[in-house]
C-alpha positions in Angstrom: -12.3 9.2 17.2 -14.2 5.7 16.1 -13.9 4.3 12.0 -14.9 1.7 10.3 -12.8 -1.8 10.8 -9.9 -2.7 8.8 -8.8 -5.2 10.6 -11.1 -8.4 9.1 -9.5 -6.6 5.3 -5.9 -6.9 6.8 -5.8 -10.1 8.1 -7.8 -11.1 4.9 -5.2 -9.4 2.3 -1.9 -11.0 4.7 -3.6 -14.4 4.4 -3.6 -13.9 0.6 -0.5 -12.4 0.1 1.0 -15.1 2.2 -0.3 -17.6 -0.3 1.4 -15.7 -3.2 4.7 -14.6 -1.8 6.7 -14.9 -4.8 4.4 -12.2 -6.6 4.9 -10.3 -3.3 9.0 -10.6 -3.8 8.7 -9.2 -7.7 6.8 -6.5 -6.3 9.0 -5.1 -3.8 12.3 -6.1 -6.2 10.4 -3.6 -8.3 9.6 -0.8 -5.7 13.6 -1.2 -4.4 14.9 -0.7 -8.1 12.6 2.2 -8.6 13.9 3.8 -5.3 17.5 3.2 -5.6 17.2 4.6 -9.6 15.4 7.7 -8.0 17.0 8.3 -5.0 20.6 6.4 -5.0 21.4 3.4 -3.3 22.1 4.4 0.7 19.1 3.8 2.8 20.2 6.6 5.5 19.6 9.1 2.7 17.0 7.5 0.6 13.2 7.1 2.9 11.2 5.5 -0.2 14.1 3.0 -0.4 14.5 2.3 3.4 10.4 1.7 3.3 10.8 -1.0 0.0 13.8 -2.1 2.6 11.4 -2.5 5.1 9.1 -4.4 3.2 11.4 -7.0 2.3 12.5 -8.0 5.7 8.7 -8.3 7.1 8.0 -10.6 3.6 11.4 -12.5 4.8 13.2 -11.3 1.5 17.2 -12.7 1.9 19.7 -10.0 2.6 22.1 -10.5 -0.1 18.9 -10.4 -2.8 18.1 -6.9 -1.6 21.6 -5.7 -2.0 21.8 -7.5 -5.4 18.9 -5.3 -6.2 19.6 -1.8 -5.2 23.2 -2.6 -7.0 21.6 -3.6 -10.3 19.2 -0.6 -9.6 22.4 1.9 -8.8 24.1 1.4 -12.0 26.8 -1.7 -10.6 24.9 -4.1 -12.7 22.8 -4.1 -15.8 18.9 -4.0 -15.3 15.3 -3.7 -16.2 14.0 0.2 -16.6 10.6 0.1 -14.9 8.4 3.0 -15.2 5.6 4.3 -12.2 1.6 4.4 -13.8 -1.3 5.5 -12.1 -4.8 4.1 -13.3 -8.1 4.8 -11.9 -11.6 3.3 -11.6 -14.9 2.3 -10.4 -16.2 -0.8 -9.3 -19.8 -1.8 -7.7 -21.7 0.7 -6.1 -20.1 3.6 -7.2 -16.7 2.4 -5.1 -13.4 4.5 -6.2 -10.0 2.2 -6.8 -6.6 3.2 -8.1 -4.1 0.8 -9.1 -0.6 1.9 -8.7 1.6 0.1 -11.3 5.0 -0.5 -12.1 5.9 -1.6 -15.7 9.1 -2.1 -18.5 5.4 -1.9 -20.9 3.0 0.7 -20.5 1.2 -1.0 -23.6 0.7 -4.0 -21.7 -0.4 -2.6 -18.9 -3.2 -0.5 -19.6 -4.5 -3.4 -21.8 -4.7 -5.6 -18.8 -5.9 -3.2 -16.4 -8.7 -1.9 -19.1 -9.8 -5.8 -19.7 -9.6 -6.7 -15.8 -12.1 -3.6 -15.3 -14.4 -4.1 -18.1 -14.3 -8.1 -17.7 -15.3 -7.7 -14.2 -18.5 -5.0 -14.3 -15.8 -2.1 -13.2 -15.4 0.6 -15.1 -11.6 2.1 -16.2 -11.7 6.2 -15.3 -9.1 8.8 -16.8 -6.6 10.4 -14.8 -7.7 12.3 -11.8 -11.4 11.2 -12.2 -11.0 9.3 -8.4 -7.4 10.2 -6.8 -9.2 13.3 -5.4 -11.6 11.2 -3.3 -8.1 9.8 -1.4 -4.9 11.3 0.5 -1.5 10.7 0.2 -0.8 9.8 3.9 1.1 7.6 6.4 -0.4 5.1 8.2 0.1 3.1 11.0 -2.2 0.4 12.3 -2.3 -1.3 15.5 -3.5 -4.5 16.8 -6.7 -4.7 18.8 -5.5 -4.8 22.3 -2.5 -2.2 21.9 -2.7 0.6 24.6 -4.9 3.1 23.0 -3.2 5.9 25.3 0.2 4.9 24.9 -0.3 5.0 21.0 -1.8 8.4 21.2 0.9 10.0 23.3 4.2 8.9 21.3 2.3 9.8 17.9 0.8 12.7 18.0 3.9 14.2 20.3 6.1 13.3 17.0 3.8 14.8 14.7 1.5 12.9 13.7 -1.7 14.1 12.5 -4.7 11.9 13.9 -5.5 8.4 16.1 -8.3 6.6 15.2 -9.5 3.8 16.9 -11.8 1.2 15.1 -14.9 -0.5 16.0 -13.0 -3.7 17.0 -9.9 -2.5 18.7 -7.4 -1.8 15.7 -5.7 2.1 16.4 -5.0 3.9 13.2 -2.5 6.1 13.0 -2.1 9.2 10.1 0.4 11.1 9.3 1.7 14.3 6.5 3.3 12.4 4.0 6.5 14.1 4.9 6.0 13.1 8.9 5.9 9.3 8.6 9.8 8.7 9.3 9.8 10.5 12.2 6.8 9.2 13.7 7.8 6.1 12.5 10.6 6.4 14.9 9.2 8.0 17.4 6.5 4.4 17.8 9.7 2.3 16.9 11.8 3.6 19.7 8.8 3.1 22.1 8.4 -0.5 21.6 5.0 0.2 19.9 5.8 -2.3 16.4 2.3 -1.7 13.4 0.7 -4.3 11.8 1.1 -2.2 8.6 3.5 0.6 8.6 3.0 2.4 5.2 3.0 5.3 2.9 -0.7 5.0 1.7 -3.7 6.6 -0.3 -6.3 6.6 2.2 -10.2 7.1 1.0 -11.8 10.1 2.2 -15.0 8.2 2.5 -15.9 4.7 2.6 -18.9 3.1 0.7 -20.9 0.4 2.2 -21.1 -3.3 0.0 -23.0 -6.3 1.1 -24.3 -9.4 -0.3 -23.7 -9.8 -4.2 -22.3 -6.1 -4.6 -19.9 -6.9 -1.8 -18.7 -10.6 -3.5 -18.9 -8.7 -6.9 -16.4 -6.0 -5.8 -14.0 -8.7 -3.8 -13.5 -10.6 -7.7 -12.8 -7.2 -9.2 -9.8 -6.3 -6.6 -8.7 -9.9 -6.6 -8.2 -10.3 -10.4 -6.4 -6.4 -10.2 -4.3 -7.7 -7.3 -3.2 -10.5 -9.2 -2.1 -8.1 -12.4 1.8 -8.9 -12.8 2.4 -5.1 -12.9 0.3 -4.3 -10.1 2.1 -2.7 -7.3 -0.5 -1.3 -5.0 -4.6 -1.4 -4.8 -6.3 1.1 -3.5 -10.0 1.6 -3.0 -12.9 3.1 -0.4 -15.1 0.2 -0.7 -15.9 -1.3 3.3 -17.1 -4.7 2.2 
């Protein structure tokens, strides 16, 4: 089935986090901690922490900085408690975001996120007032120019749920939360190597932005992005 492009938002959001990889590190130092705390400290039993493991080889994190991590995470050395916070939104045009956070200050936090909002012309929602409008999914997505066939046959044969292909090329793949290691491994084994290889919450629906709206709603996701605790951004705006 055709959807919307992501790619030009891809390439757009790598460019920027490319710029800033040092907030990137903290931000994966922070998912690995969380995992390790949750789910101990072996990657062949843990899946969240072999995903934040993932992570920090494709941002070129050092080994021994990892390890140093999910030690300090695992009890072997003394460390920050960071606790997981959910906050939801609007911005311009009625678009849905969720910011996934991760904080040792939940005062902090929602102050920030509640100023970034209402600075900005968002508005801050309560809990549950968007997350409903979005699944908890994996997701694969493909370069334009991967074989469309190819990607089809290994995914869905491992379980995966649906294959969409985008106006420009880009193959999407979704999977049941609980499905994304196997398929995962499945598309690994066959050579077939994503772009973004994720546990995500994907929008339901998009909604359409141009012109000012569109810039409007770019500055609202930028200065959320670039919230210290901020972890992930999430939103159904195509701009």
């Amino acid at each position: 089935m055709a959807g919307h492009s992501k790619w030009a938002n891809i390439q757009h959001r790598k460019g920027r986090q490319d710029e800033k990889r040092g907030k990137i590190w903290t931000r994966i130092v922070r998912e690995i901690t969380v995992a390790a705390r949750q789910g101990g400290g072996d990657p062949a039993m843990n899946p969240r922490l072999r995903l934040a493991i993932d992570k920090a080889k494709a941002a070129n994190m050092p080994a021994d900085r990892v390890k140093y991590n999910v030690d300090k995470a695992t009890g072997s050395l003394d460390g920050i408690s960071y606790e997981e916070i959910r906050y939801e939104g609007y911005g311009f045009g009625g678009a849905a975001i969720i910011i996934d956070t991760m904080t040792d200050n939940k005062v902090r936090t929602v102050a920030e996120v509640r100023h970034a909002f209402s600075k900005n012309g968002g508005n801050m929602g309560t809990e549950g007032s968007v997350a409903f409008q979005f699944k908890h999914c994996g997701q694969f997505i493909f370069a334009p120019g991967t074989s469309e066939d190819k990607v089809m046959e290994v995914a869905l044969e491992a379980g995966a749920e649906d294959v969409v292909t985008d106006d420009d090329g880009a193959i999407e793949v979704l999977t049941a939360y609980a499905d994304f290691e196997a398929v995962k491994a499945a598309l690994d084994a066959a050579g077939l190597i994503a772009e973004v290889a994720g546990v995500t919450m994907r929008a339901d629906n998009t909604i359409e932005l141009s012109g000012e709206d569109a810039e409007r709603m770019q500055k609202l996701l930028d200065v959320l992005e670039d919230l210290d605790d901020a972890q992930e951004i999430y939103h159904n705006a195509a701009l």
